[in-house]
N, C-alpha and C positions, 0 to 999 in steps of 0.2 A: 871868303866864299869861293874857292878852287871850281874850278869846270874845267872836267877832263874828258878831251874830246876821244871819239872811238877809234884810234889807232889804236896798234896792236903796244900791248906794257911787257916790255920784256925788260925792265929796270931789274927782277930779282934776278936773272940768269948768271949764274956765274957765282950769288952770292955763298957767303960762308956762315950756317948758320949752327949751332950747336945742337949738339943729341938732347940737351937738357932743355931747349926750348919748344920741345915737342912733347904735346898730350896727347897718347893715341887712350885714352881712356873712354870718350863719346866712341870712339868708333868700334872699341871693344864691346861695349853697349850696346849698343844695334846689330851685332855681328852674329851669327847663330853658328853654333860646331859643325865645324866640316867647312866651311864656306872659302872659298877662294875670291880674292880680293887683287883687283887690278890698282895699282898706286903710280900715280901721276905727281912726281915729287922730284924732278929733275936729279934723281937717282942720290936725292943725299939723306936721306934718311930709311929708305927701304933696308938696307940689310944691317943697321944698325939693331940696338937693343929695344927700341922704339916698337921696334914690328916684334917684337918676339913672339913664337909661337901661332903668329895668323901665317896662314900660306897665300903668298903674296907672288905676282906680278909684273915686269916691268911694261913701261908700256912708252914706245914700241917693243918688241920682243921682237927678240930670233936665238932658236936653243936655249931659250931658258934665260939670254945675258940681254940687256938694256940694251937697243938700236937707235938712239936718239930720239928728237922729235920728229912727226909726220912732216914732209914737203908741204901737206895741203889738209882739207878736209875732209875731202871722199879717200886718202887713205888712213885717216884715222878711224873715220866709219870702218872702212874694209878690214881693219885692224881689230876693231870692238865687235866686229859680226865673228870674226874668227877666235877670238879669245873668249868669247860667249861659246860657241858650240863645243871649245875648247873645255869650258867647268866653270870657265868665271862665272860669278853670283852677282859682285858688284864693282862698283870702281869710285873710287876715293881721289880726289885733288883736294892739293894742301894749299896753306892760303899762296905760297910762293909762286905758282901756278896759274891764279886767277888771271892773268892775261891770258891762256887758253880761250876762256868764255867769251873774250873780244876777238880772238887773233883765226880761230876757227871754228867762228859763227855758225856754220852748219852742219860738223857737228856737236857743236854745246846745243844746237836746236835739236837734233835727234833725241839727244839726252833729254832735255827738257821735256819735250813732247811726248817723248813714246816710253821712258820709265820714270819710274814712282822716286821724288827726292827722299830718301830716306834717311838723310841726315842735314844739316846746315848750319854753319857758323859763322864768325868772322876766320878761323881759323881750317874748314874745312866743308867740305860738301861731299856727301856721298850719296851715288846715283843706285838704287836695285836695278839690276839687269837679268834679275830671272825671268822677267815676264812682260810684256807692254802692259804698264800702269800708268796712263798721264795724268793730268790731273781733270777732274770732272765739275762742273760749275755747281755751287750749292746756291741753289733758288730760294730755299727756305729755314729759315731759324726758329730757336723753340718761343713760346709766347715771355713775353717780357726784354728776353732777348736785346731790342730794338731802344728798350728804354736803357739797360744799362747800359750797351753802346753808348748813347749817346751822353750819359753824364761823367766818362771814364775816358775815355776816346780824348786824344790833343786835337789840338786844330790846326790847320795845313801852317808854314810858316809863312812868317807874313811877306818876304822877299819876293813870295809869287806876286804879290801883287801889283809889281813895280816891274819884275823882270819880263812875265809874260807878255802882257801887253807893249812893252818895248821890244822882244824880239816878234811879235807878230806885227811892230808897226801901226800899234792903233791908240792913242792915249790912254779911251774909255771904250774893250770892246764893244758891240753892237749885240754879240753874244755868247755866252761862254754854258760850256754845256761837260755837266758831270756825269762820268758812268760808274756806275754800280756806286751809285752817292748814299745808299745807307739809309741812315738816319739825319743824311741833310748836311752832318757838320761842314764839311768840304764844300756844299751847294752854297750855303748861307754866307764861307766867308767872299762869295764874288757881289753878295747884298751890297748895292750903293757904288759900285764899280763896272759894273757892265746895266745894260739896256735890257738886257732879257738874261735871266739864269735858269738851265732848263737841267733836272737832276732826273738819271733813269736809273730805275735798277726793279731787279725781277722778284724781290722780298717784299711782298705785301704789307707784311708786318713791318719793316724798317721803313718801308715809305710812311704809311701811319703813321709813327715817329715824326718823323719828318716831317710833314702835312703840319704837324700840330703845334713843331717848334717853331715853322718857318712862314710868319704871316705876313714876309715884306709882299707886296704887289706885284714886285719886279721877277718873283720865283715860282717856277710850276714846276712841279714834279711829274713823270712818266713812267707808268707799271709796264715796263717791257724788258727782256734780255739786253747787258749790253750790247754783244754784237748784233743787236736786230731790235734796233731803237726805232726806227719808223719818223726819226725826223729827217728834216731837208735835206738835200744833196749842200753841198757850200752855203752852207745855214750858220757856220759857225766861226769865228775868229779865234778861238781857242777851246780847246778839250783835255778837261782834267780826269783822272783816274788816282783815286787816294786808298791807299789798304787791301786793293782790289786784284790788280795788275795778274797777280799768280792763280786766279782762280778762274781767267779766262783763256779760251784757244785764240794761241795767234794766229791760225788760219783763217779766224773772224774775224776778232776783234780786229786789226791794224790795217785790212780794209774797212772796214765796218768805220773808222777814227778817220781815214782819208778822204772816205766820201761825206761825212760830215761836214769837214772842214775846207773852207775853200782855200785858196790858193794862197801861197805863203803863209798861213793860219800853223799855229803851235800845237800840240798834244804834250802834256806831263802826266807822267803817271809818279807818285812818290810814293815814298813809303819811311814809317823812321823806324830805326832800330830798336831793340827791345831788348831790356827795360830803360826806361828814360837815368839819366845818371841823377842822383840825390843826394842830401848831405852826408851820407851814411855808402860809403864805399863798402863795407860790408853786405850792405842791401842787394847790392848787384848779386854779390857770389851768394846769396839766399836763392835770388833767383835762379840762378844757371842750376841750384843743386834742384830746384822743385822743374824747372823744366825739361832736365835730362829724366827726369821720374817718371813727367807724365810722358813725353815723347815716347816710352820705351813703352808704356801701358795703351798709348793710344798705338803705336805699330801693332801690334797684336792683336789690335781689334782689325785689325786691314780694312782702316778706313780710307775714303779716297783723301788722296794729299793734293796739298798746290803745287804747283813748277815753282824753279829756284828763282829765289829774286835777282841772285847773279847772275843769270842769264838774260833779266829782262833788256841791255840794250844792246846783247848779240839778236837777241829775235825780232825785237824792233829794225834792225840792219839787214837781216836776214829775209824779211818782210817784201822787200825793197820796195815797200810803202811808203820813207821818205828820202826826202833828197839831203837830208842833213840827221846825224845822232848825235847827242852830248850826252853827258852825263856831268850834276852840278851837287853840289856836296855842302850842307850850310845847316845850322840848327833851329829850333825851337823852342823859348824859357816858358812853363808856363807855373802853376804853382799846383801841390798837391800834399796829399797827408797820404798817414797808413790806408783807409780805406779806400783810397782812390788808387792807390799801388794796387790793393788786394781787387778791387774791381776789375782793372786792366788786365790784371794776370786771367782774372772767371773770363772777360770778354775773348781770350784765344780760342781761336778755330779748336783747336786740337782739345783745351778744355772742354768748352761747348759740349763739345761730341761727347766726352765721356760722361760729363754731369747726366746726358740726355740717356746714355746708355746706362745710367743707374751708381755708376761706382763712386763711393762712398768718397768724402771731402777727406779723410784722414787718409786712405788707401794712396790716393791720388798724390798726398805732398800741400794739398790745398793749408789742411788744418796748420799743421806746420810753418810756411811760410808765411801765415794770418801771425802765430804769436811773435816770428822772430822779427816781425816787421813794424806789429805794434811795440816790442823792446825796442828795436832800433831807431824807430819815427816816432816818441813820444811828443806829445803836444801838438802846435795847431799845422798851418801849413807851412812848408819850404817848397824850397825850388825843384824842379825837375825841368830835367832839358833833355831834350830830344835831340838824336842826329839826325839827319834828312839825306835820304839820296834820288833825287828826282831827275829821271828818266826824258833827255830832250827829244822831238823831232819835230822837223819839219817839212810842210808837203810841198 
């Protein structure tokens, strides 16, 4: 279980990595003709065969040739405002790069905040810079919604429940409080461990869920926005955030998490990756192929998107909400079959939307990855394990 604190990762600088272990295929995908594309790749793959035919780049620039990295933040911003009025469309960072997100927090928050993630992987992240597009909170899901949530959906791992309470210094918090808890799952597992569990989130419909699944004594739920929960100021010994994180403004939420919490009190927000791993290595690459499908059918619709999860613990820092950030990296085994694969893939944001705007289950990649899944996962259930990257701070 690694915990890597928020120092700046400048471990890939320097490295050697080959042309062949680069797919600019997602990002070919998302790309539209004409578009100029800023790449953030410590200049080792941009004028390779990799980019062929995208007009690309360097960043920093001067005359057209790569100027190293920025000294700081506000000149990468001053860099990304000028190469915007300049034609850039977007800007692409490859995974090699991912210490940007930590090392210049201010601007990964500009990005974050003020345009639309238009792409995301373990392998790359692509920001739209034609326009401020951040991400917008969704208050509401279609009916039923709340219920498949909740029987497809993992449950937080169970490490929380040992670790938090030991960096918040309390055995058996007094009270731990979930935002945007859904349909409960993440509420329910502080049942029988904390003195009060109090879960908020602004979907009528997923609290119902919840209400109905969650009958211990010790849990109440709250119909209000996260960032404007209306509970006590230092009310709380810890505050969790599960699935959530990307679908709120950090100009609320991480005060909004500070004054809840009182003093040395923790905040996690986690999230696992997607799709959990299964006996069937094959099953993954089913997935990647139905969700580059939908992602490219849902961009078209210009629906609002979330902020990158990569950036949740530069904005967390950037906050300067707490006096401590980690970031802690650990799994989750739990068990499942085909249907409960296929449930999970219906329960994405980006799905949702489409089902709800009408387009058809075969169009989508849906129908498709139901049969290749029931060949691949015949019979009862196996394992699935989840990765987990749970987001620390402390106030």
């Amino acid at each position: 279980m690694p915990i890597r604190d928020s120092k700046p990762l400048c471990e890939t600088t320097g490295a050697s990595v080959s042309t062949e272990e680069l797919d600019t295929g997602d990002l070919r995908a998302v790309l539209r003709p004409g578009e100029r594309v800023i790449v953030v790749d410590g200049e080792r793959w941009r004028d390779t065969a990799a980019f062929r035919g995208i007009d690309t780049l360097p960043f920093l620039e001067r005359d057209g040739a790569y100027d190293g990295a920025p000294a700081d933040s506000r000149v990468a911003i001053d860099e990304i405002e000028r190469l915007r009025a300049a034609g850039a469309t977007a800007i692409v960072f490859l995974w090699t790069e991912f210490w940007w997100f930590d090392y210049y927090s201010e601007f990964h928050r500009l990005l974050s905040t003020r345009y639309r993630c238009r792409f995301e992987s373990d392998g790359m992240v692509v920001f739209d810079l034609r326009a401020d597009s951040g991400a917008k909170p969704r208050f509401e899901t279609y009916p039923g919604y709340g219920r498949l949530y909740g029987r497809c959906r993992p449950a937080p791992p169970e490490v929380l429940r040992s670790i938090l309470p030991a960096l918040a210094a309390t055995p058996r918090p007094a009270c731990v409080v979930d935002l945007g808890c859904g349909t409960g799952l993440s509420t329910r597992f502080w049942a029988g461990c904390a003195d009060r569990v109090v879960g908020v989130d602004a979907d009528a419909e997923m609290l119902a869920t919840a209400r109905e699944e969650s009958p211990e004594a010790t849990i109440e739920f709250h119909h209000a926005p996260a960032d404007d929960s209306g509970l006590a100021a230092d009310s709380a010994d810890i505050v969790t955030c599960s699935q959530a994180l990307h679908w709120m403004d950090p100009a609320r939420i991480f005060p909004e998490v500070a004054r809840i919490l009182r003093p040395g009190g923790v905040f996690a927000a986690y999230d696992c990756d997607w799709p959990p791993m299964t006996s069937s290595l094959a099953v993954v690459e089913s997935y990647r192929r139905f969700e580059r499908r939908a992602l490219a059918l849902h961009r078209k619709q210009n629906r609002p998107g979330p902020l990158s999860k990569q950036g949740h613990l530069a904005r967390m820092r950037a906050s300067a909400c707490f006096r401590y950030t980690a970031e802690m990296i650990c799994h989750g085994s739990e068990r499942g079959d085909a249907e409960r694969f296929i449930a999970m893939a219906r329960s994405q944001a980006f799905v949702t939307d489409l089902l709800e705007l009408g387009v058809d289950e075969e169009a989508l990649g849906l129908g498709e990855l139901r049969r290749e899944v029931e060949r691949l996962l015949p019979g009862g259930d196996g394992p699935f394990v989840f990765g987990y990257r749970i987001r620390l701070g402390v106030v």
